[in-house]
Steps between C-alpha positions, in 0.01 A plus 500: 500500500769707690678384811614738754735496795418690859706614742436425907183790505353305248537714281580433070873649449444440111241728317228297344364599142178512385369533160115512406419460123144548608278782627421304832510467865759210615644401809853331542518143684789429674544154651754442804639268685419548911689300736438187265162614418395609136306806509380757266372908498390705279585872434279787546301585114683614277307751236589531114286729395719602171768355262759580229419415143 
């Protein structure tokens, strides 16, 4: 688990890393808090169709 800070576009200002140790598809879930709300999204797939040894 990562956490990640946006700016006022809602946008992350902090790259966030990723690392597979499977071939796989995966998609990152990011939970949020909306005006007092918790909420959640997930990212577009995200192919690994290959790894180092």
């Amino acid at each position: 688990m990562s956490a990640a800070a946006t700016g006022p576009d809602g946008f992350s200002q902090i790259n966030v890393i990723f690392q597979a140790h499977d071939i796989g598809v995966y998609r990152l879930r990011v939970d949020y808090d909306d005006r007092g709300i918790d909420n959640f999204s997930f990212s577009p797939n995200i192919i690994v169709i290959s790894h180092r040894a």
